[in-house]
C-alpha positions in Angstrom: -103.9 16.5 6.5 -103.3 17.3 2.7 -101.5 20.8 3.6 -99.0 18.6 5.5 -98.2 16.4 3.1 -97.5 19.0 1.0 -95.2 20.7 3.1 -93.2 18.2 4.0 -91.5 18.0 1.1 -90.2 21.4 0.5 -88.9 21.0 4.2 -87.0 18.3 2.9 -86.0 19.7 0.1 -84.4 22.9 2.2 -82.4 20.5 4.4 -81.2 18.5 1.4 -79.9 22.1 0.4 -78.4 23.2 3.7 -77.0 19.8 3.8 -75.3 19.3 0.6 -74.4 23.2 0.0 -71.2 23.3 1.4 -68.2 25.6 2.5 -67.5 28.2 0.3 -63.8 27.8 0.3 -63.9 25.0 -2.5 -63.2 22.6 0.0 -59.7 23.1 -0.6 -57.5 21.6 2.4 -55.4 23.9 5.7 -52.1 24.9 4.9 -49.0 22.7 5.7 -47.3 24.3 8.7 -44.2 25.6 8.0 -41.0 24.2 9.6 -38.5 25.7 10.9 -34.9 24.7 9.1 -32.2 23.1 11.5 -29.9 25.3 13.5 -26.2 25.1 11.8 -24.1 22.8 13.8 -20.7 23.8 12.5 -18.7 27.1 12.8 -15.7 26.0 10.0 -13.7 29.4 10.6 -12.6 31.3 12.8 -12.3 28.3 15.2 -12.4 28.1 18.5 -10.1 30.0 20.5 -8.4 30.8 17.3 -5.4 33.5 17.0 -6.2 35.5 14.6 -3.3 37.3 12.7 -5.7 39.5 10.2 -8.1 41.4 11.0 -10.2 41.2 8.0 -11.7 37.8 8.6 -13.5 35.3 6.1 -16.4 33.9 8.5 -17.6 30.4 7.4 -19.9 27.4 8.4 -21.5 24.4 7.5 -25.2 25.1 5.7 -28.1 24.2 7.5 -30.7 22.0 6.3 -34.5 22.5 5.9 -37.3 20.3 5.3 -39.6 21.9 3.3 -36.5 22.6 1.0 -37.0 26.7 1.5 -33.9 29.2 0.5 -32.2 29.7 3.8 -30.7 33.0 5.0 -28.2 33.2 7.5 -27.7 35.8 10.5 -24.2 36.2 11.7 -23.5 37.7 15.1 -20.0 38.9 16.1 -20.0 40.3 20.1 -17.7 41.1 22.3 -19.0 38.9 25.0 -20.2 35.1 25.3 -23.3 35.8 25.7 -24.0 38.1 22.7 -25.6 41.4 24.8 -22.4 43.7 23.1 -22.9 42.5 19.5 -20.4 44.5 17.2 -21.0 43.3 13.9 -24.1 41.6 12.3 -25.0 40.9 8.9 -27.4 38.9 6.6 -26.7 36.6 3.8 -27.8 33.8 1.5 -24.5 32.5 1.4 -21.9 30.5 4.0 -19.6 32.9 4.2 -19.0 36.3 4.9 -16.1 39.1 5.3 -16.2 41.0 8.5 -13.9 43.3 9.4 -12.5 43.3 13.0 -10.6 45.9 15.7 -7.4 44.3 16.5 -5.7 43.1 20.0 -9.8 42.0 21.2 -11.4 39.0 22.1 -14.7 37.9 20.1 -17.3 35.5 20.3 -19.6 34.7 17.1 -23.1 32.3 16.1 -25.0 32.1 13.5 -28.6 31.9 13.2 -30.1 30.1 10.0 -33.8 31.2 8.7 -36.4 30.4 5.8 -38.1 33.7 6.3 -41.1 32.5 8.4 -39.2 30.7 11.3 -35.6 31.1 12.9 -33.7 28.1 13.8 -31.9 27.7 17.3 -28.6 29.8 17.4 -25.1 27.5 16.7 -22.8 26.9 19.6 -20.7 30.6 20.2 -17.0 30.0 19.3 -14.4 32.3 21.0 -11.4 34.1 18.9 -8.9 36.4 19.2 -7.4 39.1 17.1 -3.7 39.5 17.2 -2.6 43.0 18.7 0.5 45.0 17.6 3.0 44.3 20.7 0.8 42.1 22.8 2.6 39.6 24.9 -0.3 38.4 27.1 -3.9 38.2 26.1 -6.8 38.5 28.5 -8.6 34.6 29.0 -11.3 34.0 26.9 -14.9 34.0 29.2 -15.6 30.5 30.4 -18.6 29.1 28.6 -21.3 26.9 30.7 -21.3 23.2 30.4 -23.7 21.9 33.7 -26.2 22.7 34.6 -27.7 24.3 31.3 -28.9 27.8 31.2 -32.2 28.1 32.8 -32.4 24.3 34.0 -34.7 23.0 36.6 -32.7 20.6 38.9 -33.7 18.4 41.9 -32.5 20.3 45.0 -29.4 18.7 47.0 -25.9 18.7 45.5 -25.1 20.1 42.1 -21.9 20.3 40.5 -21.4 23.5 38.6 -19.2 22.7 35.8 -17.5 25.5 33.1 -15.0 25.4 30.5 -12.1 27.9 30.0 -9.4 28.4 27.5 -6.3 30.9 26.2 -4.9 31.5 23.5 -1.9 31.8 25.4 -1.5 28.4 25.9 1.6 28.2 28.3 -0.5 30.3 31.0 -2.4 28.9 34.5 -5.6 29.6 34.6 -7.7 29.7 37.7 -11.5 30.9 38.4 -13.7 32.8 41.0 -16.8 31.5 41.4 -19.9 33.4 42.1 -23.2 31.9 43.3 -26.4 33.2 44.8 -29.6 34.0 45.1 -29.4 36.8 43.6 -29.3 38.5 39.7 -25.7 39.6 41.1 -24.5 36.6 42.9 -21.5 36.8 46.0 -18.1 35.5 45.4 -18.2 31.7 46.9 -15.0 30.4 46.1 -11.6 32.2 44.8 -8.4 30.7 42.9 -9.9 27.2 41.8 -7.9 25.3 39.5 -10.5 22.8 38.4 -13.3 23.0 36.1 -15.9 22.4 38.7 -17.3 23.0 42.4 -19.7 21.3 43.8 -22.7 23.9 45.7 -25.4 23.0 48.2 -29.5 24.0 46.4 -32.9 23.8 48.5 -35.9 23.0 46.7 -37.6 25.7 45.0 -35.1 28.8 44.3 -33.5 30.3 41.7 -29.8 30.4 41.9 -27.6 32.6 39.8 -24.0 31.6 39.7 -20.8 33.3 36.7 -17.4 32.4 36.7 -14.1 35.1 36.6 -11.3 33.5 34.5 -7.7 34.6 35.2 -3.9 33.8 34.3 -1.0 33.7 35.8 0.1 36.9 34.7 -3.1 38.8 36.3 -5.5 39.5 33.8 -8.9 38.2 34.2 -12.0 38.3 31.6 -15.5 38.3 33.5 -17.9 35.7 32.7 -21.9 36.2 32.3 -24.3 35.4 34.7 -26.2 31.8 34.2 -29.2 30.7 36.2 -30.8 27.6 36.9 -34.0 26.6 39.2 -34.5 23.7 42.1 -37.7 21.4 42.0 
């Protein structure tokens, strides 16, 4: 009975120990996750569908913000199509601004993509431009860009209104649009020569459709738009 009294206590003594020792990190608290800085909102020049009479071309926008007050860098993309797979110029700066120069008589589409160094921001909205050619009368549409349903969207099946936006810099000249819409990566031509902004298209539950718009003038040239999906619950 003595021997175990006296062992209780250094049994006790161990746990106290084990107990009370610690972590060896100091106890020093996780870091704060970083956060990502917002994505800029506000393309200041070129604007959109803006007739450019240089070709050497002052960029600008509006400065994101970020809140953990980080030094920003920005990413500008210049492509040749709206949705940025042809990208012809492409630089990296600290600044708001930047000079870029261009190939005449071509339409361009540019974004910009704000980051802290850890974590990109979304991409800004893509503005359209043109620069001026020497003895161009007509200029090819610009791509229509997407308004409904959003890129990669999941929709209730039934009726759904496709709706695009389209614009010239020519701005006396008609344009009309061939619609494309499938089930497929390379969807069939549905309906040609509509003048509005919208069709309205028939979806069953669970498919992916894929659907693009061709933009054309009255004087025959057409641009060829990308290809935009979205999927039926």
């Amino acid at each position: 009975m003595n021997k175990l009294i006296k062992i209780v206590p250094v049994m006790l003594i161990a746990i106290t120990f084990m107990a009370c020792g610690g972590s060896d990190d100091g106890g020093s608290a996780p870091p704060t996750p970083n956060t990502a800085p917002t994505a800029v909102s506000n393309l200041i020049y070129p604007s959109s569908d803006l007739l450019c009479i240089d070709t050497n071309i002052e960029f600008e926008w509006a400065a994101a913000t970020d809140a953990d007050n980080d030094n920003l860098e920005y990413t500008i993309r210049v492509a040749t199509d709206r949705d940025q797979t042809n990208i012809v110029a492409q630089q990296t700066t600290s600044n708001t601004s930047v000079l870029i120069t261009l190939n005449p008589g071509i339409a361009y589409y540019w974004n910009v993509v704000a980051s802290d160094g850890e974590d990109e921001a979304e991409a800004s909205p893509t503005l359209a431009f043109y620069t001026e050619g020497e003895g161009v009368s007509n200029y090819v549409p610009f791509a229509a860009s997407i308004i409904a349903p959003e890129m990669d969207a999941f929709l209730d099946s039934g009726s759904v209104s496709l709706q695009w936006s389209g614009s010239d810099v020519d701005v006396d000249d008609t344009l009309t649009y061939d619609v494309f819409f499938g089930t497929t990566d390379t969807p069939d031509l549905l309906q040609s020569d509509v003048t509005a902004t919208t069709l309205d298209v028939t979806t069953v539950a669970g498919t992916t459709y894929y659907w693009k718009i061709d933009t054309k003038d009255n004087n025959g040239t057409k641009s060829i738009g990308q290809v935009w999906t979205f999927t039926t619950n």
